[in-house]
PDB file with SEQRES, HELIX, SHEET and CRYST1 records, atoms N, CA, C and O in Angstrom:
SEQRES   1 A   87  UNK UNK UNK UNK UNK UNK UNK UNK UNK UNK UNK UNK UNK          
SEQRES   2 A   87  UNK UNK UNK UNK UNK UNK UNK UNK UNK UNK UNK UNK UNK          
SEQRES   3 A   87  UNK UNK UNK UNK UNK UNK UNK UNK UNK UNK UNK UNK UNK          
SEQRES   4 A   87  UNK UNK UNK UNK UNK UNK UNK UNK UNK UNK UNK UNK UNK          
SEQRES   5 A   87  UNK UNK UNK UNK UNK UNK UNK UNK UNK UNK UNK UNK UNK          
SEQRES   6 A   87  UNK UNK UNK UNK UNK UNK UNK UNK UNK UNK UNK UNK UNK          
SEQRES   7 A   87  UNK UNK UNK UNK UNK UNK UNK UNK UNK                          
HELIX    1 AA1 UNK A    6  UNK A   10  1                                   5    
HELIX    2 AA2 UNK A   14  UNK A   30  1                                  17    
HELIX    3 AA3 UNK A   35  UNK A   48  1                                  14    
HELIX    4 AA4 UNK A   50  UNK A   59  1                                  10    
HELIX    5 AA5 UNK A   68  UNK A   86  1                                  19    
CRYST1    1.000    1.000    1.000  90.00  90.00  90.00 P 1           1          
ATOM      1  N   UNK A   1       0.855  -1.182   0.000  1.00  0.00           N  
ATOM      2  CA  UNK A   1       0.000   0.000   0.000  1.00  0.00           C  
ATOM      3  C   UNK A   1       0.890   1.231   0.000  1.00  0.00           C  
ATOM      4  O   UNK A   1       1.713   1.304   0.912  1.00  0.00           O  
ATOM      5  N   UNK A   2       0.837   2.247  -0.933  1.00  0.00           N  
ATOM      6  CA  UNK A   2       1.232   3.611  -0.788  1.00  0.00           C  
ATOM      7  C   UNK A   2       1.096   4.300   0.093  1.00  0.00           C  
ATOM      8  O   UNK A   2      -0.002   4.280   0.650  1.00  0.00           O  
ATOM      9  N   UNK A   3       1.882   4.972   0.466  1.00  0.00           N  
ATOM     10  CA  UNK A   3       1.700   5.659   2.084  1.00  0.00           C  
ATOM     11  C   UNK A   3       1.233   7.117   1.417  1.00  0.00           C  
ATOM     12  O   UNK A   3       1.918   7.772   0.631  1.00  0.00           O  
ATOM     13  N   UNK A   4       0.192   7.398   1.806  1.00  0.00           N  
ATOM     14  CA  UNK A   4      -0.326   8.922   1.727  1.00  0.00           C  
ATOM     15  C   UNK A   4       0.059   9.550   2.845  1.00  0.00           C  
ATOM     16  O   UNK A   4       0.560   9.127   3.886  1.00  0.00           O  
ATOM     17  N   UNK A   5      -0.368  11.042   2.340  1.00  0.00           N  
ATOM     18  CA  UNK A   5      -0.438  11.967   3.491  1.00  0.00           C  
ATOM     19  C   UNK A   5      -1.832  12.494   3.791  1.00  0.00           C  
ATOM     20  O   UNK A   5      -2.692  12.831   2.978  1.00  0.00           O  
ATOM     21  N   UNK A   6      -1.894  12.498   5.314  1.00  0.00           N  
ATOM     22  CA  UNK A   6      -2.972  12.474   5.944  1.00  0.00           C  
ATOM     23  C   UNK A   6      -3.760  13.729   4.956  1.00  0.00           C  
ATOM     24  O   UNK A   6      -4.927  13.439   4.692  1.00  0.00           O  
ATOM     25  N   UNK A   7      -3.436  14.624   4.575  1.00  0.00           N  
ATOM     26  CA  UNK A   7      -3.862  16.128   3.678  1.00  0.00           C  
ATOM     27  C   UNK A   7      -4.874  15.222   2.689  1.00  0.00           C  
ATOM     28  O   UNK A   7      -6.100  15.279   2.594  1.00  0.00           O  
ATOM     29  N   UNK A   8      -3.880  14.338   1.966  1.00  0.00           N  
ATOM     30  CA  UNK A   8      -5.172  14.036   1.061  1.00  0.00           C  
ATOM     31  C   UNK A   8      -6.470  13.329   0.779  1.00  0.00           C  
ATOM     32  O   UNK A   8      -7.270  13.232  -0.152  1.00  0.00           O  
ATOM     33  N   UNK A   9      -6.250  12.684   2.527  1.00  0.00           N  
ATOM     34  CA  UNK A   9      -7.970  12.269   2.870  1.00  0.00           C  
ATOM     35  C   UNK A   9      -9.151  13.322   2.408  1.00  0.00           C  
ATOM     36  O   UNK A   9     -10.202  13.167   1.787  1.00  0.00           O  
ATOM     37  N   UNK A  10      -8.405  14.628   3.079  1.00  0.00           N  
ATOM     38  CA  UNK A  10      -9.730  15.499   2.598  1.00  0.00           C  
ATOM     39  C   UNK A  10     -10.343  15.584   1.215  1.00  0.00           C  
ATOM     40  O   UNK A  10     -11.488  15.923   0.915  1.00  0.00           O  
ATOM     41  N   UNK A  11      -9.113  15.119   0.259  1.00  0.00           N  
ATOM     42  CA  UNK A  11      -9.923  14.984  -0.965  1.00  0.00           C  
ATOM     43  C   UNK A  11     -10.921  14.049  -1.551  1.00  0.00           C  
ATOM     44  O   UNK A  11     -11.591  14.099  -2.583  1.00  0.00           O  
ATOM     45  N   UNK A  12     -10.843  13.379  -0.807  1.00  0.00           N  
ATOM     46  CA  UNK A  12     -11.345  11.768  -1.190  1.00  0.00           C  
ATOM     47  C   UNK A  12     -12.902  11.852  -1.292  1.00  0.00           C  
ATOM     48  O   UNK A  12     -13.620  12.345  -0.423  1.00  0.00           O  
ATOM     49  N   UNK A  13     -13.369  11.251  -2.585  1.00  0.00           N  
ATOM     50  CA  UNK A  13     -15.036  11.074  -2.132  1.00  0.00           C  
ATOM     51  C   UNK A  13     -15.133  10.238  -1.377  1.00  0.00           C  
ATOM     52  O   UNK A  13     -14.105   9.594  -1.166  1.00  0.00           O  
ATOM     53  N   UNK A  14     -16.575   9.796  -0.510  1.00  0.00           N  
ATOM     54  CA  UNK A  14     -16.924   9.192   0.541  1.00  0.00           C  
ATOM     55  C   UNK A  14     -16.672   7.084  -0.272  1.00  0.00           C  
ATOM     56  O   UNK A  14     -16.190   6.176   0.405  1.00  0.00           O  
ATOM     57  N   UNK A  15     -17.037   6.961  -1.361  1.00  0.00           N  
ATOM     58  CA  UNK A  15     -16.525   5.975  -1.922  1.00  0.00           C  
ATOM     59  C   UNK A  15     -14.944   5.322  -1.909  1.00  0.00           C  
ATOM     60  O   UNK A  15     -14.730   4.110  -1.912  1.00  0.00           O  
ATOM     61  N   UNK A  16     -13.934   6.318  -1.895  1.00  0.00           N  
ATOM     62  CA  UNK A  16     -12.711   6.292  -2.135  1.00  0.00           C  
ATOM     63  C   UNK A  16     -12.311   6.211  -0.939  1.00  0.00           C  
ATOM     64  O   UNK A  16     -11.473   5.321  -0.793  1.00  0.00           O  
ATOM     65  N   UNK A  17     -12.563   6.766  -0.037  1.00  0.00           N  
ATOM     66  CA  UNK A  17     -12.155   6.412   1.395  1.00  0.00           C  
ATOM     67  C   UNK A  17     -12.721   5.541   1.723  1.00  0.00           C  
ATOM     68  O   UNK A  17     -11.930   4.738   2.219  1.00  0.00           O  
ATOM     69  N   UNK A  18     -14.242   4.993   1.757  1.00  0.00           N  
ATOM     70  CA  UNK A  18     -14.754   3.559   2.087  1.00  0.00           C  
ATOM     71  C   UNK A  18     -14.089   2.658   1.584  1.00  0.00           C  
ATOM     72  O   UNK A  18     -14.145   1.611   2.229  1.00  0.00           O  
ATOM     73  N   UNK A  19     -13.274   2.619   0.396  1.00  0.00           N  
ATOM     74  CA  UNK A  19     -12.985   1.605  -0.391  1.00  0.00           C  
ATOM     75  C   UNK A  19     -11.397   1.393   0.246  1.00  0.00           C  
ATOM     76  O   UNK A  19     -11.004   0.233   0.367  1.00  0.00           O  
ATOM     77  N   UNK A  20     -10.481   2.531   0.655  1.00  0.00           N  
ATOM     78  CA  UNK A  20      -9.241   2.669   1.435  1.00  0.00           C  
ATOM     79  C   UNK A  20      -9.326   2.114   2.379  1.00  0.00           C  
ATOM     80  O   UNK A  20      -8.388   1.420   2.771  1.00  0.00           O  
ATOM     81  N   UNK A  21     -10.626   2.243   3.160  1.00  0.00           N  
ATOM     82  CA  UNK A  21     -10.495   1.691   4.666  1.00  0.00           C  
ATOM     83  C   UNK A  21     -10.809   0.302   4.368  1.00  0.00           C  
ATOM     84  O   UNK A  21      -9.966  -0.551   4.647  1.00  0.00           O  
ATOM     85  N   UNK A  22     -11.772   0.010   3.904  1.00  0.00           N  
ATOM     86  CA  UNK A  22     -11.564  -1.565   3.858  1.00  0.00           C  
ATOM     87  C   UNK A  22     -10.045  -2.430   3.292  1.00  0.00           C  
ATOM     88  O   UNK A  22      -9.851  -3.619   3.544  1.00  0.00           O  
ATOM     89  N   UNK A  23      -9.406  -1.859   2.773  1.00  0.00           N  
ATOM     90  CA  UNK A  23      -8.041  -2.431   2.030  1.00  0.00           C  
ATOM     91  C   UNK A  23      -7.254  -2.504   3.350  1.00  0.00           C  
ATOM     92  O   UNK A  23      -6.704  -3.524   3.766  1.00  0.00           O  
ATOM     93  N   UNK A  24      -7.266  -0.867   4.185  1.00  0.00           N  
ATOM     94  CA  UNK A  24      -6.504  -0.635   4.982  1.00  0.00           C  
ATOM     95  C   UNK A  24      -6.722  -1.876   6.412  1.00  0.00           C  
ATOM     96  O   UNK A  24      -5.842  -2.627   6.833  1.00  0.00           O  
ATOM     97  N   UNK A  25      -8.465  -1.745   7.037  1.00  0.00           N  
ATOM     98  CA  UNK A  25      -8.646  -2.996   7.222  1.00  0.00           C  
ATOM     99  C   UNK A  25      -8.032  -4.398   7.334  1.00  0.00           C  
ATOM    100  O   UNK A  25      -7.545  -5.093   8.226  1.00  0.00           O  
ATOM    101  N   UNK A  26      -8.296  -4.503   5.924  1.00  0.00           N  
ATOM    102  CA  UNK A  26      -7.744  -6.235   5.546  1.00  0.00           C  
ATOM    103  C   UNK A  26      -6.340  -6.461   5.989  1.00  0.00           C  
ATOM    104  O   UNK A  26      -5.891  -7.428   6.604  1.00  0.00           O  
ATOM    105  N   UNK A  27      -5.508  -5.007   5.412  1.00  0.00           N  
ATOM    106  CA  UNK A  27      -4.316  -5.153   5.491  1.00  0.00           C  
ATOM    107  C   UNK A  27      -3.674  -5.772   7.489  1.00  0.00           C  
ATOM    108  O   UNK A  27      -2.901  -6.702   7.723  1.00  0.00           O  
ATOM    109  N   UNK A  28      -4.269  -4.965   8.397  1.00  0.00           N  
ATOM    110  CA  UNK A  28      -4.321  -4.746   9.508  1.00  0.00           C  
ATOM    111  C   UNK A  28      -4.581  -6.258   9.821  1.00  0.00           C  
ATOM    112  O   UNK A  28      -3.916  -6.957  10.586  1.00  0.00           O  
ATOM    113  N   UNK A  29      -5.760  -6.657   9.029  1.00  0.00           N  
ATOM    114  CA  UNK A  29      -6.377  -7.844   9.923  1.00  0.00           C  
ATOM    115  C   UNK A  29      -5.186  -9.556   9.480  1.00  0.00           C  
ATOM    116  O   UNK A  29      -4.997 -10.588  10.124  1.00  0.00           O  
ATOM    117  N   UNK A  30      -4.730  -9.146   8.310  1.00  0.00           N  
ATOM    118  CA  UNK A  30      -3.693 -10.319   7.857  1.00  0.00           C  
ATOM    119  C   UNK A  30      -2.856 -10.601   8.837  1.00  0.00           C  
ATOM    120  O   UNK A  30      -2.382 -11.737   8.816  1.00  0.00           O  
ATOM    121  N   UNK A  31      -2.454  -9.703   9.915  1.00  0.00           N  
ATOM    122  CA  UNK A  31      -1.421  -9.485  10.906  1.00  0.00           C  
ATOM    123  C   UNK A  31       0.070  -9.530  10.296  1.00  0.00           C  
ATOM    124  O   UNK A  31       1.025  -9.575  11.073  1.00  0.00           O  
ATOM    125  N   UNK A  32       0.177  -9.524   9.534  1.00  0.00           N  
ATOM    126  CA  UNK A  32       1.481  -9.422   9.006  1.00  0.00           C  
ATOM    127  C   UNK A  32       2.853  -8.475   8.641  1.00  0.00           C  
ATOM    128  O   UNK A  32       3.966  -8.745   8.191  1.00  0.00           O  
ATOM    129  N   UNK A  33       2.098  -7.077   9.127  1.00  0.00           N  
ATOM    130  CA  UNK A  33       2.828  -6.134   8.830  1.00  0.00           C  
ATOM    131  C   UNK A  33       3.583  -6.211  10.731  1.00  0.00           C  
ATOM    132  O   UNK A  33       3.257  -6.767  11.779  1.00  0.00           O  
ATOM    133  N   UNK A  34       5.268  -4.825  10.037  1.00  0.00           N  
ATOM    134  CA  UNK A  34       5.455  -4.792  11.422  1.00  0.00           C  
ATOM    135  C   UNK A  34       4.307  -3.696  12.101  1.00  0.00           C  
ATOM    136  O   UNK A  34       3.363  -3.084  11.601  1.00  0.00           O  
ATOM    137  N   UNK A  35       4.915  -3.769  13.606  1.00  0.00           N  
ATOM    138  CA  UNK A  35       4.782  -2.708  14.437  1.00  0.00           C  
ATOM    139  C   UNK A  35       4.321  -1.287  13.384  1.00  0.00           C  
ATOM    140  O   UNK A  35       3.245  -0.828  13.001  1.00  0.00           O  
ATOM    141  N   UNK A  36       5.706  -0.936  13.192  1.00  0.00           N  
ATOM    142  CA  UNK A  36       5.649   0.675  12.605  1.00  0.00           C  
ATOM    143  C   UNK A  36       4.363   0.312  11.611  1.00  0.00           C  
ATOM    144  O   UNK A  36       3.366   0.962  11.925  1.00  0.00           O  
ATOM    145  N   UNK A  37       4.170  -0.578  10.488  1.00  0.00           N  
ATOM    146  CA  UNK A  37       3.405  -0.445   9.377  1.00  0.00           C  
ATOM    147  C   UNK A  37       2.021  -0.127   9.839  1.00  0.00           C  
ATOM    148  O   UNK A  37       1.147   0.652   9.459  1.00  0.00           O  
ATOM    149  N   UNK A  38       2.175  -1.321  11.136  1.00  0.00           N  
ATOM    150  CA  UNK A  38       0.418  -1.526  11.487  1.00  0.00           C  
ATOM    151  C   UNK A  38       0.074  -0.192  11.903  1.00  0.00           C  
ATOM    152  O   UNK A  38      -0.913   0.430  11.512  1.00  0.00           O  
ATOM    153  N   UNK A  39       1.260   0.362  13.014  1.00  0.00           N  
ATOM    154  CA  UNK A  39       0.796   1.874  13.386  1.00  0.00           C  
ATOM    155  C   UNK A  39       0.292   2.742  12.017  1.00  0.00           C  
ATOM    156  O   UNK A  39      -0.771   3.212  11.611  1.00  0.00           O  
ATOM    157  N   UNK A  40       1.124   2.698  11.743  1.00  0.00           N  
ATOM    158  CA  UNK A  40       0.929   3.597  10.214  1.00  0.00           C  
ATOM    159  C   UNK A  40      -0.210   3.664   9.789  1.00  0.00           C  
ATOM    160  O   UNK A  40      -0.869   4.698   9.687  1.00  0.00           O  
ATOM    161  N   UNK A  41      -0.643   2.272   9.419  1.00  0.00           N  
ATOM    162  CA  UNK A  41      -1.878   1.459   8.784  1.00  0.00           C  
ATOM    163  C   UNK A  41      -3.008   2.438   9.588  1.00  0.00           C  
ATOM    164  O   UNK A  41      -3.609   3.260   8.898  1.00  0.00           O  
ATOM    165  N   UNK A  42      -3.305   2.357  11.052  1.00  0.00           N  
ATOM    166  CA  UNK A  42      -4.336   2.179  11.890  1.00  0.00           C  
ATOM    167  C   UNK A  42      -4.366   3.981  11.848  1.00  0.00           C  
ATOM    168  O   UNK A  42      -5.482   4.471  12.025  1.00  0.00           O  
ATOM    169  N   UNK A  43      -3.537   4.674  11.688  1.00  0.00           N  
ATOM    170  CA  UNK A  43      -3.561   6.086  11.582  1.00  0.00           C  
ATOM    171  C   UNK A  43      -4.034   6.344   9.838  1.00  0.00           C  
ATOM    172  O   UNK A  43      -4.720   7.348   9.650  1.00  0.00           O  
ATOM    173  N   UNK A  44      -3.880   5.958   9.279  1.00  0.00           N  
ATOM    174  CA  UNK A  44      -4.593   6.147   8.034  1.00  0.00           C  
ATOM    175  C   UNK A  44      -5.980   5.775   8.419  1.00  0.00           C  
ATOM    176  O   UNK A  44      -6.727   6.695   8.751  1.00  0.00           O  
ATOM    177  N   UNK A  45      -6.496   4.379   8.421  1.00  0.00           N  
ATOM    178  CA  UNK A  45      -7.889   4.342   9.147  1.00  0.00           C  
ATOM    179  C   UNK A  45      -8.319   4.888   9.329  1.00  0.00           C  
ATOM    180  O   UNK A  45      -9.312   5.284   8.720  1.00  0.00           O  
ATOM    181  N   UNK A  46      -7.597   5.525  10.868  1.00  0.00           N  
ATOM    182  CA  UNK A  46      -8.549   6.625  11.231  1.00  0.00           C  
ATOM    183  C   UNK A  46      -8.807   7.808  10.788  1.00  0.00           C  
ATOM    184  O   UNK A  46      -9.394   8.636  11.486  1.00  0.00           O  
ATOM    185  N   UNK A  47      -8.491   7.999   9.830  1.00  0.00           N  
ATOM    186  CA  UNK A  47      -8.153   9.267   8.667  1.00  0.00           C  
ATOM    187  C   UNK A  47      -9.610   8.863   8.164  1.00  0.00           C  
ATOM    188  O   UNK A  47     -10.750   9.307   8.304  1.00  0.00           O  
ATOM    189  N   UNK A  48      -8.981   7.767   7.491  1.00  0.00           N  
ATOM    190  CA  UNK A  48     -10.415   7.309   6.539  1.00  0.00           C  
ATOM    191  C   UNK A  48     -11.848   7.349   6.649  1.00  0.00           C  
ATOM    192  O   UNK A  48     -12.779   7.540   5.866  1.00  0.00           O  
ATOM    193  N   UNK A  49     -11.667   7.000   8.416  1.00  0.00           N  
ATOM    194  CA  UNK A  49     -12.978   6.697   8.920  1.00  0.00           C  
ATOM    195  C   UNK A  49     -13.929   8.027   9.297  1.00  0.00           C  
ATOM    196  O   UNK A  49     -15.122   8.326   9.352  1.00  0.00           O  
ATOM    197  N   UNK A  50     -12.672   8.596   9.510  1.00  0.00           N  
ATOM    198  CA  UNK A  50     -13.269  10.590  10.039  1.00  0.00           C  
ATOM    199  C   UNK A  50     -13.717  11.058   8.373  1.00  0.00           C  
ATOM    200  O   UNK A  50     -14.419  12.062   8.249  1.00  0.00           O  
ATOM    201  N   UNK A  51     -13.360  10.430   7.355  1.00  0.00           N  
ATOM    202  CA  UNK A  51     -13.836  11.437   6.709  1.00  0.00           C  
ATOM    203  C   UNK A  51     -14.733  10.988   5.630  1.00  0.00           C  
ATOM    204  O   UNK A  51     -15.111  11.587   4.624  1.00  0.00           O  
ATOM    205  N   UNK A  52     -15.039   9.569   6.144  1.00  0.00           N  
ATOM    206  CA  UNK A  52     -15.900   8.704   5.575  1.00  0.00           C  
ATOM    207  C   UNK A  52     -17.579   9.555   6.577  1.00  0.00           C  
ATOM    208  O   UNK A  52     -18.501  10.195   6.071  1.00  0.00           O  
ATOM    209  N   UNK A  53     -17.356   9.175   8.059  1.00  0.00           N  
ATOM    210  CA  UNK A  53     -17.839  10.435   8.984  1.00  0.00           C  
ATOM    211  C   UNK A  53     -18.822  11.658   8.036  1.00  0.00           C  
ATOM    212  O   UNK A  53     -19.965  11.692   7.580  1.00  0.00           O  
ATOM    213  N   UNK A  54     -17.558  12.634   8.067  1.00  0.00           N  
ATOM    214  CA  UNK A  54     -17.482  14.150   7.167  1.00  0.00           C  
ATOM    215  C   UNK A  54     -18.684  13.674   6.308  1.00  0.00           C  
ATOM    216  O   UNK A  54     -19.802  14.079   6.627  1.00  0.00           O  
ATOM    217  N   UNK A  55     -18.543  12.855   5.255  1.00  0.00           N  
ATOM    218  CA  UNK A  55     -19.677  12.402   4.130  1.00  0.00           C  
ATOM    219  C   UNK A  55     -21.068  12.375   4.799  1.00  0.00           C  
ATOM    220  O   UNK A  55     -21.910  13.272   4.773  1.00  0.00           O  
ATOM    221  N   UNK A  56     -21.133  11.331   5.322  1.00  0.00           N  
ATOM    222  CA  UNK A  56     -22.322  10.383   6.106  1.00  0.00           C  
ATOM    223  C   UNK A  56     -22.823  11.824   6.810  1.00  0.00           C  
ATOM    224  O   UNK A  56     -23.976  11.930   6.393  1.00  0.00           O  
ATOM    225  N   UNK A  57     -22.567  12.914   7.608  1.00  0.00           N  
ATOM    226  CA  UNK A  57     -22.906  13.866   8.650  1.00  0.00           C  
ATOM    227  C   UNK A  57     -23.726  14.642   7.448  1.00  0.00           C  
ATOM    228  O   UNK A  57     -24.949  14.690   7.313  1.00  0.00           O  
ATOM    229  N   UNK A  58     -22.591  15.308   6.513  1.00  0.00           N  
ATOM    230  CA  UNK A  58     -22.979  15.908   5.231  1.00  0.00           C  
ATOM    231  C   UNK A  58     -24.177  15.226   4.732  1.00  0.00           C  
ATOM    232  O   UNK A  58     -25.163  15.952   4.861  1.00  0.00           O  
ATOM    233  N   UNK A  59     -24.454  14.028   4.179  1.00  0.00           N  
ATOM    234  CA  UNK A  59     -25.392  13.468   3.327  1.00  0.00           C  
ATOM    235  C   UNK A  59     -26.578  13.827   4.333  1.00  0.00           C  
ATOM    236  O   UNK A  59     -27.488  14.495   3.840  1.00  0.00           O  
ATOM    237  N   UNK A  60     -26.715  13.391   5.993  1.00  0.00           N  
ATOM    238  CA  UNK A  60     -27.497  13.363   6.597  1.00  0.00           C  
ATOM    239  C   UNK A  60     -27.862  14.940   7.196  1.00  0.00           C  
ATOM    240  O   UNK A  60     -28.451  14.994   8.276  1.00  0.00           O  
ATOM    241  N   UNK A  61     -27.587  15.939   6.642  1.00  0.00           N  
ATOM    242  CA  UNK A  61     -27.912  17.471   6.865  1.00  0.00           C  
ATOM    243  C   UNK A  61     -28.602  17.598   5.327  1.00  0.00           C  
ATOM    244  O   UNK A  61     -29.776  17.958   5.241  1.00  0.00           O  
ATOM    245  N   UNK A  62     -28.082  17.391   4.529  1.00  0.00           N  
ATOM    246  CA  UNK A  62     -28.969  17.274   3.378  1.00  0.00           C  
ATOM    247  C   UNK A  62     -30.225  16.601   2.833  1.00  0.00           C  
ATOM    248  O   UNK A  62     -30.933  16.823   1.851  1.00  0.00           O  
ATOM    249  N   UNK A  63     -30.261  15.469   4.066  1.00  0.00           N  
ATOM    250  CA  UNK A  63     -31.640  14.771   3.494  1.00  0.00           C  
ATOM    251  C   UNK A  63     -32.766  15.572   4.793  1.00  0.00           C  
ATOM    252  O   UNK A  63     -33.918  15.675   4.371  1.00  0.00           O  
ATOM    253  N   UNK A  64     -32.605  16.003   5.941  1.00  0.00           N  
ATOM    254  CA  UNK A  64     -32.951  16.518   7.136  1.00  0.00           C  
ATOM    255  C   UNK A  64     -33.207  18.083   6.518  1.00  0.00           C  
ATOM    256  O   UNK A  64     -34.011  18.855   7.040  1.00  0.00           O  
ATOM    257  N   UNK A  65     -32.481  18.389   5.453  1.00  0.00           N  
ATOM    258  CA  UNK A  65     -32.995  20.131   4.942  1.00  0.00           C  
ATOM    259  C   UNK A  65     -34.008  19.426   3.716  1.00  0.00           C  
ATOM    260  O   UNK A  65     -35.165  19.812   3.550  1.00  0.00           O  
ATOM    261  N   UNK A  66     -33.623  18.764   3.217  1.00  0.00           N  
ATOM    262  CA  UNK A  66     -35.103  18.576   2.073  1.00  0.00           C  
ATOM    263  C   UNK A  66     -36.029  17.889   2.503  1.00  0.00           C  
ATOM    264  O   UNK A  66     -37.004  17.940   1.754  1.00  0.00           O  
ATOM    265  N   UNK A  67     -36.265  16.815   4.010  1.00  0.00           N  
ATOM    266  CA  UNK A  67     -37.635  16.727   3.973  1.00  0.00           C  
ATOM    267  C   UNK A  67     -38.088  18.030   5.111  1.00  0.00           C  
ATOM    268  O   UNK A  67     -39.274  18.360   5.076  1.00  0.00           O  
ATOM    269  N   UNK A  68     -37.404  18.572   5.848  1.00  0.00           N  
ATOM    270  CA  UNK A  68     -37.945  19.967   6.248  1.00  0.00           C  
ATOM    271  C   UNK A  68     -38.638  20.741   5.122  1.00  0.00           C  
ATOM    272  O   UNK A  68     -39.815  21.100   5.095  1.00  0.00           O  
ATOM    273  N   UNK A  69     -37.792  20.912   4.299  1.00  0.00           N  
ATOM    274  CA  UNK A  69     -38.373  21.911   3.326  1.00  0.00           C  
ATOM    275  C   UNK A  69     -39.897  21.276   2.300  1.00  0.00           C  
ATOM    276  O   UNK A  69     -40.666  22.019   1.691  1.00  0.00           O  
ATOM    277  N   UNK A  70     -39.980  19.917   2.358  1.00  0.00           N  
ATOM    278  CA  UNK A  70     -40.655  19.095   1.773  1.00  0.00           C  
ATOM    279  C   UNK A  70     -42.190  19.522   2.652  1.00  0.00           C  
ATOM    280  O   UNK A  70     -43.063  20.073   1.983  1.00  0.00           O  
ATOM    281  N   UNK A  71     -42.401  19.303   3.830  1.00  0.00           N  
ATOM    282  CA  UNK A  71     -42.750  19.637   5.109  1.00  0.00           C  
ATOM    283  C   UNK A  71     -43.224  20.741   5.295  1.00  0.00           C  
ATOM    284  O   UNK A  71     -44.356  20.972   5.720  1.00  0.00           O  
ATOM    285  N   UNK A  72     -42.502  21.426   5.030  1.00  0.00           N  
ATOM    286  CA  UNK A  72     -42.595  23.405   5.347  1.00  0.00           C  
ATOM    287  C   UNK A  72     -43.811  23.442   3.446  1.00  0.00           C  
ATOM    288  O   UNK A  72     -44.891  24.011   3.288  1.00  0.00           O  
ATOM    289  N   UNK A  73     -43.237  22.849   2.704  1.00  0.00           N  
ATOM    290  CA  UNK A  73     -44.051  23.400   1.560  1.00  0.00           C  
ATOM    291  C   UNK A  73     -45.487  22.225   1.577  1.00  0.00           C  
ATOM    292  O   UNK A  73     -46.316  22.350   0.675  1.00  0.00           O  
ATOM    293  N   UNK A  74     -45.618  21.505   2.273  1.00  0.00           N  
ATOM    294  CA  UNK A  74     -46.548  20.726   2.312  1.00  0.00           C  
ATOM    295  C   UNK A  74     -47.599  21.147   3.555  1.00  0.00           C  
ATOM    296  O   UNK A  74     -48.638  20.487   3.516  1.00  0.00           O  
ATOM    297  N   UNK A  75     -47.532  22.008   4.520  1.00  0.00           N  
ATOM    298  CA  UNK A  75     -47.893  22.240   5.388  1.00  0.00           C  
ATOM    299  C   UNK A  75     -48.772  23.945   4.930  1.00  0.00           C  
ATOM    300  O   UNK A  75     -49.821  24.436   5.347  1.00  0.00           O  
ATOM    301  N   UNK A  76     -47.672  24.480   3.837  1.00  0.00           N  
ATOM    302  CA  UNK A  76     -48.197  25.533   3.234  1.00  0.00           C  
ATOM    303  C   UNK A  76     -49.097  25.046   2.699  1.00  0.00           C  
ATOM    304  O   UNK A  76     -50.230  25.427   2.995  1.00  0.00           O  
ATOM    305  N   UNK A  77     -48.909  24.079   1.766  1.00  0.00           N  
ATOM    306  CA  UNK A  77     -50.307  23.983   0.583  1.00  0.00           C  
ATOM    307  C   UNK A  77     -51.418  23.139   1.181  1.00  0.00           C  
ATOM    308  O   UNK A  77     -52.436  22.804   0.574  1.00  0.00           O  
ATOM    309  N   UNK A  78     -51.086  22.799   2.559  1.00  0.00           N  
ATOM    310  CA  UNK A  78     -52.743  22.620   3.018  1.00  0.00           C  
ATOM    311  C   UNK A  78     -53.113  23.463   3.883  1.00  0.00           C  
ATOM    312  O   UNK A  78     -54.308  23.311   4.135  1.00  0.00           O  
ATOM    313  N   UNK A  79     -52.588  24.376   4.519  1.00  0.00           N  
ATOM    314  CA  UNK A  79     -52.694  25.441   4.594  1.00  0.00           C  
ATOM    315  C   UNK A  79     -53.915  26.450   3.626  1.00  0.00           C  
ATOM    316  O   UNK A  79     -54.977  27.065   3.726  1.00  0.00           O  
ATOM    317  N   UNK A  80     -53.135  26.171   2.943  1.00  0.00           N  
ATOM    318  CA  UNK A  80     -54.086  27.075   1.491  1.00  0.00           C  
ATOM    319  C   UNK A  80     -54.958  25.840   0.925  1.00  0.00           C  
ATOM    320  O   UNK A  80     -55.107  26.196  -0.244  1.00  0.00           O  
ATOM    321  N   UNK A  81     -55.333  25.143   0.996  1.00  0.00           N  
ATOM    322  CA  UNK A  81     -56.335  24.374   0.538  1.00  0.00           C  
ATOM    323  C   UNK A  81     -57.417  24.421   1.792  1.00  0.00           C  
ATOM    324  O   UNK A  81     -58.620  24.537   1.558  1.00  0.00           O  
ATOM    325  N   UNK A  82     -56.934  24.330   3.047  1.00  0.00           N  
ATOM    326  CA  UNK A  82     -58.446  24.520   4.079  1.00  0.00           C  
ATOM    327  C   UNK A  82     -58.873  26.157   3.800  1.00  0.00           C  
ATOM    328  O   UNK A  82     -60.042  26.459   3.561  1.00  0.00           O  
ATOM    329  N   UNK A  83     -58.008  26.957   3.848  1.00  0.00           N  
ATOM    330  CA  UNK A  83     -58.174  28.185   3.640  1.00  0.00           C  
ATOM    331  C   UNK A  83     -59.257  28.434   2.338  1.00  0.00           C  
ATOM    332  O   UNK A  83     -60.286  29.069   2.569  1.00  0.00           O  
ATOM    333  N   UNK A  84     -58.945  27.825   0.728  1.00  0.00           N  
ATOM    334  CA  UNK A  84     -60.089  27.750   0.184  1.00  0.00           C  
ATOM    335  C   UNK A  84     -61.271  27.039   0.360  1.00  0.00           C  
ATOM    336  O   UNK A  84     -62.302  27.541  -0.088  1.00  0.00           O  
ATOM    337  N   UNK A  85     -61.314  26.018   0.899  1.00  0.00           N  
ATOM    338  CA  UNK A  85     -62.523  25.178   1.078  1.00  0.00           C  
ATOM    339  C   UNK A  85     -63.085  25.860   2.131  1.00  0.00           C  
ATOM    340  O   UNK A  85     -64.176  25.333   2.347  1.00  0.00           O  
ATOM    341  N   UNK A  86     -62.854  26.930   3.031  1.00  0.00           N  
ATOM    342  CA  UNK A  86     -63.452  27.473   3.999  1.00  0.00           C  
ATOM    343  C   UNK A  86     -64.048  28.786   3.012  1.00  0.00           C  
ATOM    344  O   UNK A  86     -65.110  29.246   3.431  1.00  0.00           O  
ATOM    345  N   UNK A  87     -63.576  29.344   1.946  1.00  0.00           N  
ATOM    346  CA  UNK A  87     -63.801  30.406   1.275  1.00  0.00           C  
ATOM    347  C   UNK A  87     -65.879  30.639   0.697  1.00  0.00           C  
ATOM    348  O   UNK A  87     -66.232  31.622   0.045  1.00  0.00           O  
TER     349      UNK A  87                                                      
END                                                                             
């Protein structure tokens, strides 16, 4: 495995880091690396996992603003529909 720098987690789509951490994972779980690697290994992880995180938080503020807003405009238009049937 190529050793990155922690900087370019932030670039990663949420796919690309899911897909890192599982490699990184496997790698960990073979037991075969030394000491230093596994450290290494388990600090990338946790790179991965924070910004796998970052995604998942993100996706879940975005689905929480569109059914609000889904909500807010559905609450209007019956709103205005008792409002005419009372007319």
């Amino acid at each position: 495995m190529a050793t990155q720098s922690p900087d370019d987690v932030a670039n990663l789509s949420y796919e690309q880091a899911r897909d890192e951490l599982v490699k990184v994972v496997g790698e960990l779980e073979q037991g075969s690396s030394t000491l230093e690697q596994s450290l290494a290994l388990w600090e990338r992880g946790e790179a991965l996992a924070g910004r796998c995180e970052e995604w998942l938080i993100g996706a879940k503020a975005r689905l929480d603003a569109a059914r609000a807003a889904a909500a807010s405009a559905g609450s209007i238009g019956a709103g205005d529909a008792q409002g005419s049937a009372s007319a």
